[in-house]
C-alpha positions in Angstrom: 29.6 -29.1 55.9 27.6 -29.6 58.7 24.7 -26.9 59.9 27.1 -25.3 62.6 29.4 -24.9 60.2 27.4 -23.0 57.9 26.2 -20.6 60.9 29.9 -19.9 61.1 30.3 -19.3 57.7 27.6 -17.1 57.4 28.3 -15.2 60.3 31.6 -14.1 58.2 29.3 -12.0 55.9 28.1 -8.9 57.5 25.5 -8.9 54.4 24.2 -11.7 55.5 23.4 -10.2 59.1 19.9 -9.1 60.5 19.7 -4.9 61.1 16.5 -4.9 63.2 13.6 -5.3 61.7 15.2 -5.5 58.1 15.4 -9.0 57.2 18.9 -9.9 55.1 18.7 -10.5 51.3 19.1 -14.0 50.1 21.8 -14.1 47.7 21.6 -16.1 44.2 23.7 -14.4 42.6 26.9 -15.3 43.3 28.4 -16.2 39.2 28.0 -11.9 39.5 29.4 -11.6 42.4 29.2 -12.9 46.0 29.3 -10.9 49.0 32.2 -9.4 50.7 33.8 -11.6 54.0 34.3 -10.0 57.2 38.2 -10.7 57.0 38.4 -9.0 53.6 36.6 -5.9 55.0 39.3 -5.7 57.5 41.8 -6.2 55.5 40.9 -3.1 53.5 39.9 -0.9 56.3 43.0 -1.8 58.0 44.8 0.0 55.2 42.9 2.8 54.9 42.8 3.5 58.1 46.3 2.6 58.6 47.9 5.1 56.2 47.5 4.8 52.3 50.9 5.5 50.1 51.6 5.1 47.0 54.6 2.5 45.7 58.3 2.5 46.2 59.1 5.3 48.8 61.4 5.8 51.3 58.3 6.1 54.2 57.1 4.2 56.5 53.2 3.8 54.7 55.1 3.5 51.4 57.5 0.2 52.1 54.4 -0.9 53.5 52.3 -0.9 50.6 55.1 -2.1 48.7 55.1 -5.1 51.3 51.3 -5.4 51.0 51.6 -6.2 47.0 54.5 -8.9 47.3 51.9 -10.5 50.4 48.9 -10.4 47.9 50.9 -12.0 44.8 52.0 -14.6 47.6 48.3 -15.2 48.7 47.3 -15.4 44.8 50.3 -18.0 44.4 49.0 -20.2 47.0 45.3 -20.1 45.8 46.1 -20.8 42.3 49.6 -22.8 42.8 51.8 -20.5 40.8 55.0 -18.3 41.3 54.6 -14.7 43.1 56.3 -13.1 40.5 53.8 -14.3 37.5 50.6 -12.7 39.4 49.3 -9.2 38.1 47.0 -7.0 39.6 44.7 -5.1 37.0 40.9 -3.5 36.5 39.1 -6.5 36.1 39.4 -9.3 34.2 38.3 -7.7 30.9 40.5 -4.6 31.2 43.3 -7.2 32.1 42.5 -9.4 28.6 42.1 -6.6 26.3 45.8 -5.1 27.8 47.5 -8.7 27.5 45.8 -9.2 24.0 47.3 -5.9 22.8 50.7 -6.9 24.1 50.3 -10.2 22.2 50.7 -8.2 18.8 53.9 -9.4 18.0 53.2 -13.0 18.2 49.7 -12.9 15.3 50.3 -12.8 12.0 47.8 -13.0 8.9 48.6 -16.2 8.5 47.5 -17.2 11.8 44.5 -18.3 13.6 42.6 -18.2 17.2 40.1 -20.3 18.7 37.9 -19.2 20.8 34.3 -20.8 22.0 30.6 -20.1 21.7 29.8 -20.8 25.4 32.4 -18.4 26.6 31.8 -15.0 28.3 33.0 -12.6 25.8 35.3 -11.1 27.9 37.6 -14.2 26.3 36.5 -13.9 23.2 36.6 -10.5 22.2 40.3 -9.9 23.0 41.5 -12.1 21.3 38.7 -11.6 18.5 40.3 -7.8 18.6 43.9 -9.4 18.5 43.2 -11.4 15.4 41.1 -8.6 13.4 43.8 -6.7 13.9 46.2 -8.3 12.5 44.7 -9.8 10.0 44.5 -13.5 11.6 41.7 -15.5 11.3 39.1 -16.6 14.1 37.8 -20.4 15.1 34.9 -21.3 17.0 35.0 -24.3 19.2 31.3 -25.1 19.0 28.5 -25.1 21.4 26.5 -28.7 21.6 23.1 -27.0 22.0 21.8 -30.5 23.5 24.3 -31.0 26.1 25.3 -27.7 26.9 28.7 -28.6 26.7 31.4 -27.4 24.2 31.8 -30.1 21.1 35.3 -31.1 21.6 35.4 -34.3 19.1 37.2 -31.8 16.2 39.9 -30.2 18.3 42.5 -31.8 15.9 40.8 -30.3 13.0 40.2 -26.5 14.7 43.5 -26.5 16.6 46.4 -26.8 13.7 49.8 -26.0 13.1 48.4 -22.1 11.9 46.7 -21.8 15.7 48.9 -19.1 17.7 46.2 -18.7 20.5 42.8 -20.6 22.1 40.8 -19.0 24.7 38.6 -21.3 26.7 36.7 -20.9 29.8 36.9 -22.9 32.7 33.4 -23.5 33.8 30.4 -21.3 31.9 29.3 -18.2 34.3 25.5 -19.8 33.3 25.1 -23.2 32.5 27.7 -24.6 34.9 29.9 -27.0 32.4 33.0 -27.3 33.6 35.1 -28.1 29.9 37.3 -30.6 29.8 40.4 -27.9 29.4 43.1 -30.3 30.0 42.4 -31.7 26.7 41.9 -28.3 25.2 45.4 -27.9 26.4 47.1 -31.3 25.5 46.4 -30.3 21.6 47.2 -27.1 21.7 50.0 -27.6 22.9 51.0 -30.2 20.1 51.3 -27.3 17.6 52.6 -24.6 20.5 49.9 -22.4 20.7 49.5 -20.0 23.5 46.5 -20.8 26.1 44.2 -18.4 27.9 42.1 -19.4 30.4 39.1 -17.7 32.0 38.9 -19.1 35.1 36.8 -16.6 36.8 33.2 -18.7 37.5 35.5 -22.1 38.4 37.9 -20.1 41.0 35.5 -19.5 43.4 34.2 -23.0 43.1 37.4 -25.9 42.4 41.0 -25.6 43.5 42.8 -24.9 41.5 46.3 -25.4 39.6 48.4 -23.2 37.3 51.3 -25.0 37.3 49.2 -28.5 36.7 47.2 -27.2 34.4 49.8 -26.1 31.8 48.0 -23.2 30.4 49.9 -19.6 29.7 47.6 -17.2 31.0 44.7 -17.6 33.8 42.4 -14.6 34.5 40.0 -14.3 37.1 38.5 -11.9 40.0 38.2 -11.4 43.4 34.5 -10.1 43.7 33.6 -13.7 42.5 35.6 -15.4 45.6 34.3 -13.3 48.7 36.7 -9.9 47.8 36.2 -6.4 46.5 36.7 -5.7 42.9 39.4 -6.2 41.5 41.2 -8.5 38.6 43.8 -11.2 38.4 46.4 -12.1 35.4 48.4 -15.2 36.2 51.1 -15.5 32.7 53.7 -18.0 32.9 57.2 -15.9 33.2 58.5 -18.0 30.2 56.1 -16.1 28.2 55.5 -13.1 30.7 59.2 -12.1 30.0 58.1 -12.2 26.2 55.2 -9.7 26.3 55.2 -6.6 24.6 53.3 -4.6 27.3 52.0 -0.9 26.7 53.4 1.2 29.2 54.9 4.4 30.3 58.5 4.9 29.7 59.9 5.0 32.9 57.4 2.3 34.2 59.2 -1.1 35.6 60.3 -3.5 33.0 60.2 -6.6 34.8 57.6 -9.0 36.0 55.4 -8.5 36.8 55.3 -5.0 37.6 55.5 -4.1 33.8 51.8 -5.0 32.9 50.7 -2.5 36.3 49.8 0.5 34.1 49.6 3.4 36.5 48.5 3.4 40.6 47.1 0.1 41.6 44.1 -0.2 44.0 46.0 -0.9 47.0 43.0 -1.0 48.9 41.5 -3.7 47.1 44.5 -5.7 47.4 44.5 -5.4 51.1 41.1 -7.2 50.4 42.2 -9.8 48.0 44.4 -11.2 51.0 41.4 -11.1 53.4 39.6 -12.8 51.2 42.1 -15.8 50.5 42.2 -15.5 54.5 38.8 -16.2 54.8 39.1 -19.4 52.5 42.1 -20.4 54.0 40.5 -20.7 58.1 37.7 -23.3 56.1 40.4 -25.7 55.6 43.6 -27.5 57.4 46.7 -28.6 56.5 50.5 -27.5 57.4 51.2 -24.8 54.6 48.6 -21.8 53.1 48.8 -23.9 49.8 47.6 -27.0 51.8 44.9 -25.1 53.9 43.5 -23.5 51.1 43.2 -26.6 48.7 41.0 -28.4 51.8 39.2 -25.0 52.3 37.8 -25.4 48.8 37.4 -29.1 48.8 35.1 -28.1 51.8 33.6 -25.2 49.7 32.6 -27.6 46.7 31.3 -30.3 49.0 28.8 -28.1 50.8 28.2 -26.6 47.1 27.8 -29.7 45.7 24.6 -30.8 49.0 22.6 -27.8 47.4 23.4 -28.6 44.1 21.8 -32.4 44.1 18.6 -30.7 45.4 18.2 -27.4 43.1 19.3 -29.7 40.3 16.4 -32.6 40.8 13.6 -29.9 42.0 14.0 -28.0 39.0 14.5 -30.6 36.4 10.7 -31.7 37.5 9.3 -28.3 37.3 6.2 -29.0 34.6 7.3 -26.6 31.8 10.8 -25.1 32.7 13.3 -25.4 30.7 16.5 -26.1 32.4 19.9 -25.3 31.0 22.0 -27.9 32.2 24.1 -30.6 31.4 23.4 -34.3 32.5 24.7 -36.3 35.1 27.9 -37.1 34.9 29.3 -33.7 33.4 30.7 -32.0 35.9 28.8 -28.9 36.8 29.6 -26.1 39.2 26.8 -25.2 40.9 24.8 -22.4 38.3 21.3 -22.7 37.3 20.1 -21.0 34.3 16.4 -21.8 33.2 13.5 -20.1 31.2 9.8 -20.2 31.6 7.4 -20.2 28.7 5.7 -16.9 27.5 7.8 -15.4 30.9 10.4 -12.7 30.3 13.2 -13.4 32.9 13.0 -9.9 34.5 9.5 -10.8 35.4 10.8 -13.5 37.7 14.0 -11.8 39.4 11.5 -9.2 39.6 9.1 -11.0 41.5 11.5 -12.8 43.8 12.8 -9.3 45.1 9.5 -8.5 45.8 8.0 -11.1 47.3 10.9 -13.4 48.7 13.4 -10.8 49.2 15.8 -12.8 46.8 18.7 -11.8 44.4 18.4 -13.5 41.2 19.7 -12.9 38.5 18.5 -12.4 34.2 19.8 -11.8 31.5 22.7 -13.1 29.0 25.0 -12.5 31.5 27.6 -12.0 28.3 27.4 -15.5 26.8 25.9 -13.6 24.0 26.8 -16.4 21.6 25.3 -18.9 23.3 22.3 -17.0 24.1 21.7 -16.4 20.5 22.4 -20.1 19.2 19.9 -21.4 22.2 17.5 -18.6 21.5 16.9 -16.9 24.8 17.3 -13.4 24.1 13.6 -12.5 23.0 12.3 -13.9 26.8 15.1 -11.1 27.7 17.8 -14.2 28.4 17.8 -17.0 31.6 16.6 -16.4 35.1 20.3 -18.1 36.9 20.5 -19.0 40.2 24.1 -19.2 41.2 24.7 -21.2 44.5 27.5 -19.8 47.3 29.0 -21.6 50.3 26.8 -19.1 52.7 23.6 -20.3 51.3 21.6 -23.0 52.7 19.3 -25.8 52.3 16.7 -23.4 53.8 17.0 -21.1 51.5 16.8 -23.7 48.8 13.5 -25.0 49.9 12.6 -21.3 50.7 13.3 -20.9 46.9 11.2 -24.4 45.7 8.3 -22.8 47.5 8.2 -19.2 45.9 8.8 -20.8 42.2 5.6 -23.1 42.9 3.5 -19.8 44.2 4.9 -17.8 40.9 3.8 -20.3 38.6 0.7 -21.0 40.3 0.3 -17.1 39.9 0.5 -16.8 37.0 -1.7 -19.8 35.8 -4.4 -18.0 37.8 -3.7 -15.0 35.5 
């Protein structure tokens, strides 16, 4: 992307925008969240502004809203590449996981058993961890390789069996980056018919992506992450959507995918969600949303992809940091998580706020398993750095400079 056309971009985030003498933050942080486009703003204000209603009445406002659900389904089905009709609306992701995992009941038995990972955010894990102590099933690790940072993949045919009713694996990890090889996650679990989840909330705002390629049953992931407000996203295929035992009020709708919409939706959110997928869709070209919105990513990762080579070769020559990364030739969305020695990680976001007006994140950002098997937790987790199309080789350099000042800091110290 070239430098004009990250000036565009960025001018698309009123965040990002100077107020006077106020100089803007600069956001690291997007694997929490990135900021909000100017499109999605709109889109929500439009609707606000325009008359708020609640679902399936006879008024003007009403139909509308009604109409404003069946656009953002459509807008979900052409980011992901799935049917309208197999998109629900929820919380967030976790909420949305914990209510599909209960509505799963019928298909666990005892006898059964679920695989999750160790590098996964436990919003997929402990669902279907909850799923399986509840009925009595029994629970699989897929493990972590703590060399490569990568998930050990060589004894799928040994975890995955004929007694597997359900895996849950994540797309890309929210810290180090690995995008997993879920295609072959898939392949065997689909030899012995088990369901597949998918957590495809870090990769979505990073690879196009494709449900219906793919092959999995359920995709989750969240609009805050890809330039929206907050608010979560269930694909299910309707083959097994139709299936699912949902927890609902009597007189709620039966059919897909309405049923799994407990209560009032945030319709204002939604409103945003389009805006968003908007805002994604004008980066690219093409002669359908689908097609537009495939090349906006590919443009996305690309520019992604120029910051990436650099944070990726300055830090891995950093005397002392430890970098949490996989090698060359894994691919890697672009998520930085790293440690200092003898330095908490709140020390350093700390500092950066201060003294760089930077947001960077710390913690174990919920890949609690993994930071207990790589031993993070007692320096109070990683420092990540997590890269977003609005951010620039500037702001990279800008970051290479204030990391060389903090350590020369705190050798003087």
């Amino acid at each position: 992307m070239s430098h004009l056309a990250v000036v565009k971009l960025r001018a698309a985030f009123p965040a990002l925008r100077e107020s006077g003498d106020k100089k803007p933050f600069i956001y690291f942080d997007g694997p929490g969240g990135t900021q909000m486009a100017q499109q999605s703003i709109d889109g929500m204000m439009a609707y606000i502004t325009g008359g708020m209603a609640n679902l399936h009445g006879a008024f003007p406002t009403s139909v509308s809203t009604d109409n404003l659900l069946l656009e953002g389904r459509k807008a979900v089905a052409d980011l992901l590449h799935c049917a309208p009709e197999e998109v629900a609306f929820g919380q967030n992701m976790t909420t949305l996981a914990f209510s599909v995992a209960r509505s799963l009941g019928s298909f666990i038995s005892s006898d059964d058993e679920v695989v999750v990972t160790e590098m996964d955010h436990r919003a997929n894990v402990d669902p279907w961890v909850t799923l399986a102590k509840d009925k009595g099933a029994t629970v699989r690790f897929i493990e972590l390789n703590t060399d490569t940072y990568t998930l050990n993949l060589d004894k799928l045919d040994e975890l995955i069996t004929e007694k597997t009713k359900l895996v849950a694996v994540g797309m890309s990890s929210n810290v180090t980056g690995t995008v997993t090889d879920v295609k072959r996650v898939i392949a065997r679990a689909k030899e012995v018919n088990a369901i597949v989840v998918l957590d495809a909330v870090h990769a979505v705002p990073h690879l196009p992506i494709d449900f219906q390629e793919l092959g999995c049953d359920i995709l989750f992931c969240s609009t805050y992450k890809f330039f929206g407000p907050h608010i979560g996203i269930a694909v299910i295929a309707a083959s097994l959507f139709e299936k699912l035992q949902v927890y609902k009020l009597a007189p709620a709708p039966q059919q897909i995918p309405d049923k799994l919409e407990t209560g009032t939706q945030n319709h204002e959110a939604i409103a945003g969600l389009i805006g968003a997928i908007t805002f994604i869709e004008q980066l690219g070209e093409g002669d359908s949303r689908r097609a537009r919105l495939k090349s906006g990513m590919q443009r996305i990762e690309e520019h992604e992809q120029e910051l990436t080579a650099r944070m990726d070769s300055f830090l891995r020559q950093v005397p002392g940091l430890k970098l949490y990364r996989a090698a060359e030739g894994t691919y890697k969305t672009p998520t930085f998580a790293f440690t200092l020695p003898g330095i908490k990680a709140r020390e350093v976001s700390s500092w950066f706020a201060e003294h760089y007006n930077m947001c960077i994140a710390d913690g174990h950002f919920y890949a609690s398993t993994m930071a207990d098997k790589l031993g993070v937790n007692p320096m109070g987790g990683w420092v990540r750095i997590g890269l977003a199309p609005y951010n620039t080789m500037e702001e990279v350099e800008l970051f290479e400079q204030g990391l060389q000042e903090f350590i020369r800091t705190r050798v003087r110290q």
